[in-house]
C-alpha positions as CSV (number, residue, x, y, z in Angstrom):
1,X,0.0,0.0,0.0
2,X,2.6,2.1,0.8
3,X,4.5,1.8,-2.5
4,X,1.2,2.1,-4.2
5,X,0.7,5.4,-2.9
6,X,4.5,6.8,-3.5
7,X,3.4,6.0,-7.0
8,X,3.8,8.3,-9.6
9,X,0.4,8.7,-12.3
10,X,3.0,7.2,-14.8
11,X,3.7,4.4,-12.7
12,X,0.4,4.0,-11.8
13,X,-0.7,3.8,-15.2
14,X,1.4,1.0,-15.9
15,X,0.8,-1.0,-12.9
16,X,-3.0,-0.6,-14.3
17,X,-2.2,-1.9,-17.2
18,X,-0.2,-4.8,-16.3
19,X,-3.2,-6.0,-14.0
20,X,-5.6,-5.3,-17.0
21,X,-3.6,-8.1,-19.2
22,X,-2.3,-5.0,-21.6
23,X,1.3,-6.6,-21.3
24,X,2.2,-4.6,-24.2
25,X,1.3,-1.9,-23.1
26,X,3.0,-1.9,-19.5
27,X,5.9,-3.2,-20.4
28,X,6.3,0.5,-22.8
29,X,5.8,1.8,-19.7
30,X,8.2,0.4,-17.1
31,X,11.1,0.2,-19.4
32,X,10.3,4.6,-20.0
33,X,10.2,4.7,-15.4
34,X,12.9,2.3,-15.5
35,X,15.7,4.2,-17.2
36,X,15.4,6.8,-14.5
37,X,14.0,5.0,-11.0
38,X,16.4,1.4,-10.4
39,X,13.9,-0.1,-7.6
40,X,12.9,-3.7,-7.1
41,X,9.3,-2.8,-6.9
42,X,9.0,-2.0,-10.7
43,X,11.7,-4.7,-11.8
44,X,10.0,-7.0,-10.8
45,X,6.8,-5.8,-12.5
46,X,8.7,-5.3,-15.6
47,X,10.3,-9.0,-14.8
48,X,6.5,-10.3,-14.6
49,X,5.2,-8.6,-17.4
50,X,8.2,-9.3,-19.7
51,X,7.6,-13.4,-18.6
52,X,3.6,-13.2,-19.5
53,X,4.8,-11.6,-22.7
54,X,7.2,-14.5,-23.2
55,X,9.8,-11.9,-24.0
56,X,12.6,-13.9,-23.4
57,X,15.3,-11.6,-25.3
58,X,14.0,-9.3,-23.3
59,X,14.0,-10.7,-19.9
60,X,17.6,-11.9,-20.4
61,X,18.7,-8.1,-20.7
62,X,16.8,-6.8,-17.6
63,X,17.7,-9.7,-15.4
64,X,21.3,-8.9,-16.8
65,X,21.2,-5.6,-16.1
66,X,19.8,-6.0,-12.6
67,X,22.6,-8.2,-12.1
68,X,25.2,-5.2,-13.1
69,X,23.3,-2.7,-11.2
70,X,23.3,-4.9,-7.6
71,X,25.9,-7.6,-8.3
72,X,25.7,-8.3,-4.0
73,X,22.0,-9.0,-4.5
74,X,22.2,-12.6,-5.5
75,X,18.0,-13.2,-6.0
76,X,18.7,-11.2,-9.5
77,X,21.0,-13.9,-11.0
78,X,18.3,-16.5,-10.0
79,X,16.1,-14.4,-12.1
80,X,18.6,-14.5,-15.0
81,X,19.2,-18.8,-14.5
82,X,15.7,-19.0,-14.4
83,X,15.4,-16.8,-18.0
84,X,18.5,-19.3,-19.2
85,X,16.3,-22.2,-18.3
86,X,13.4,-20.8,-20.0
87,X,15.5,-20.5,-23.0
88,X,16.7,-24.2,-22.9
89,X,20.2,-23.2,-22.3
90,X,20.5,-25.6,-18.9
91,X,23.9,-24.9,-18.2
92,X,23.8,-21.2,-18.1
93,X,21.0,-21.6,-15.7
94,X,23.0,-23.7,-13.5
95,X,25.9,-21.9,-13.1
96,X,23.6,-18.7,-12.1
97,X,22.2,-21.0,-9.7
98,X,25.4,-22.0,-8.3
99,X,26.5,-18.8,-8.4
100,X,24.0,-17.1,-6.0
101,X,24.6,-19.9,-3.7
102,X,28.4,-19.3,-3.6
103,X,28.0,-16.0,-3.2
104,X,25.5,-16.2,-0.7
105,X,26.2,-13.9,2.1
106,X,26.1,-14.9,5.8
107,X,23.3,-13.4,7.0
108,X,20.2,-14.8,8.1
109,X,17.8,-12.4,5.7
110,X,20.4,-13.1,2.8
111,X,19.6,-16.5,3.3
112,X,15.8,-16.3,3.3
113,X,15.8,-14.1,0.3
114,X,17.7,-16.6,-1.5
115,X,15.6,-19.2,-0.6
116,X,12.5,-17.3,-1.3
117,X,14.0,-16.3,-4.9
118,X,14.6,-20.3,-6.0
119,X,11.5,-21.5,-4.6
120,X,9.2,-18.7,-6.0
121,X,10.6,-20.1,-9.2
122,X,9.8,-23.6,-8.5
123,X,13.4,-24.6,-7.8
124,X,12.7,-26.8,-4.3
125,X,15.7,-28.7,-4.2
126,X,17.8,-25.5,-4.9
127,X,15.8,-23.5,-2.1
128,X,16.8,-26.5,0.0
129,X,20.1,-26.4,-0.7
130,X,20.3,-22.5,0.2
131,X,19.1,-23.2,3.9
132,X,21.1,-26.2,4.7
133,X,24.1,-24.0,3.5
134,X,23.1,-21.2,5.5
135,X,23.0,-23.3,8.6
136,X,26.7,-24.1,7.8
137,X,27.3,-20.3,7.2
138,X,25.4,-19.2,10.6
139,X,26.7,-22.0,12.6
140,X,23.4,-22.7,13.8
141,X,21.8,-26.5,12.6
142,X,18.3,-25.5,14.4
143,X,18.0,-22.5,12.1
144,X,15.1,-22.4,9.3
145,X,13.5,-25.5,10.6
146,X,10.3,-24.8,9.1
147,X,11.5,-23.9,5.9
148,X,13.6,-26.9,5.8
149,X,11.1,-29.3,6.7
150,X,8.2,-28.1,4.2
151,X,10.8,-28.5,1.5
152,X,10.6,-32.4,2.8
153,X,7.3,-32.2,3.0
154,X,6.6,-31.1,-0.6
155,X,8.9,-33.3,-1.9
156,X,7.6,-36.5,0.0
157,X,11.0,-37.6,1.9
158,X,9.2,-38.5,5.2
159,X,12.1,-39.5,6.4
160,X,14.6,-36.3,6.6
161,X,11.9,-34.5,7.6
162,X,11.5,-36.8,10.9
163,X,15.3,-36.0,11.1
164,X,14.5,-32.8,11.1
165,X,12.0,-33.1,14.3
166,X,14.2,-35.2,16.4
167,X,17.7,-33.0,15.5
168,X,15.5,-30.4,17.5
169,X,15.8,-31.8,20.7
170,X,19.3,-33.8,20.0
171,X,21.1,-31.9,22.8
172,X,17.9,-33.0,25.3
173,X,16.8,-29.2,25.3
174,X,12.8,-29.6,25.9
175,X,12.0,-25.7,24.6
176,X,12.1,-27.6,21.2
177,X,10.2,-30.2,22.2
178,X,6.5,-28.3,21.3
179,X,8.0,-27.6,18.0
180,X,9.2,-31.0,17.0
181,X,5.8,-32.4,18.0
182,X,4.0,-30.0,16.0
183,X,6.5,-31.2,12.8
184,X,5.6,-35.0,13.6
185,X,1.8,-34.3,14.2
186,X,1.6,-32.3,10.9
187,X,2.9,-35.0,9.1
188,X,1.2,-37.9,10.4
189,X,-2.0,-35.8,9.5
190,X,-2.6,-37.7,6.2
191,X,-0.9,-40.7,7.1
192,X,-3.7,-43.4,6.3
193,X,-1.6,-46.5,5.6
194,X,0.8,-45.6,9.0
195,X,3.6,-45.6,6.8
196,X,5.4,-42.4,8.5
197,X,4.3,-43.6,11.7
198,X,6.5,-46.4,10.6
199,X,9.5,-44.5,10.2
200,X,9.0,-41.7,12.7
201,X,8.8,-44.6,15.4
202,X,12.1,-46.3,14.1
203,X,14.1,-43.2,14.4
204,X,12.7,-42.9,17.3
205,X,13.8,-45.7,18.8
206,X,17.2,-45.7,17.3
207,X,17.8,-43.1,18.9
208,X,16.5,-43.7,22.2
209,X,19.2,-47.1,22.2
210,X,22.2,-44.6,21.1
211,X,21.3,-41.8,23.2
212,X,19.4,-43.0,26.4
213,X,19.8,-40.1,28.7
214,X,17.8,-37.7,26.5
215,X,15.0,-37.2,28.6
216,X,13.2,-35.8,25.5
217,X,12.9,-38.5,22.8
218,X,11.4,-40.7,26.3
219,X,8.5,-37.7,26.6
220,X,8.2,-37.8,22.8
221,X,7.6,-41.4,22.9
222,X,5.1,-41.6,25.1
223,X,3.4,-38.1,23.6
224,X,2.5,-40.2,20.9
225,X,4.6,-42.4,18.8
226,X,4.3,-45.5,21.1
């Protein structure tokens, strides 16, 4: 709302158009504001519109440009893999990719931006791989839990994702215990056939026998994965 209303009637105008369908028409528009106001507001509006237009010439030079303009925001050379991909050329798109990984910086909102960038383009296992890096970077392995474990859950591996719950209370600290019983009763939630029961009670119990003074695998035991 607030970007709305800092709007110019030029701007306006285009944002009008661009939710109208006139593609065309907008995209005249931002490329005009664009020359003289560099924000990511309109980029990614000019992005947006350039991708419904299928413009992918197009789309290449903006993300490209974006890229020169803020080389330490790494969410723009997703943008430009993500144009290579479109295009077919696969291992352009890859080294962008890998690229904004690398370059990642060590901070926690440079981490969820990154994130959010591959998975708002579909890219799960690459959004994955940016917050199991970024624990590494942060030094912190109980960071972005529940990003981490709805990539698991999306992609159907049961399994890490009950890793996930039970490294929460690995060092017997029972603050995390709510949290990784919310994980395990979220997941058994459509579990008809008690296949995740299945695994969530072997890990369980695995690591009950290699750790049996943690007090909290005990309590989620008998919580409910008896």
């Amino acid at each position: 709302s607030l970007a709305f209303a800092q709007q110019t009637p030029e701007e306006q105008l285009a944002m009008q158009y661009y939710k109208d369908g006139e593609y065309e028409k907008a995209s005249e528009l931002f490329d005009k504001i664009q020359l003289t106001k560099k924000n990511a507001y309109l980029y990614y509006y000019n992005f947006q519109t350039l991708y419904e237009l299928h413009d992918l010439d197009k789309l290449e030079k903006l993300a490209k440009k974006q890229c020169k303009l803020f080389p330490e925001q790494q969410r723009y050379r997703i943008d430009l893999g993500f144009v290579y991909e479109m295009s077919n050329q696969i291992g352009k798109a890859e080294k962008e990719y890998q690229g904004a990984l690398k370059e990642m910086a060590a901070k926690e909102y440079s981490v969820r931006e990154i994130y959010s960038a591959f998975l708002s383009k579909g890219k799960r296992e690459y959004a994955l791989n940016a917050l199991l890096k970024g624990r590494s970077l942060l030094n912190n392995e109980k960071l972005f839990t529940k990003e981490v474990t709805g990539i698991y859950s999306q992609l159907g591996r049961s399994d890490k994702l009950f890793e996930e719950a039970l490294a929460l209370i690995s060092d017997n600290d029972a603050k995390f215990l709510p949290q990784a019983e919310e994980i395990i009763q979220n997941a058994l939630a459509d579990d008809e056939n008690q296949q995740k029961y299945t695994i969530i009670k072997t890990l369980l119990q695995k690591n009950m026998q290699k750790y049996p003074d943690n007090d909290c695998y005990t309590l989620l035991l008998a919580w409910g994965c008896q």
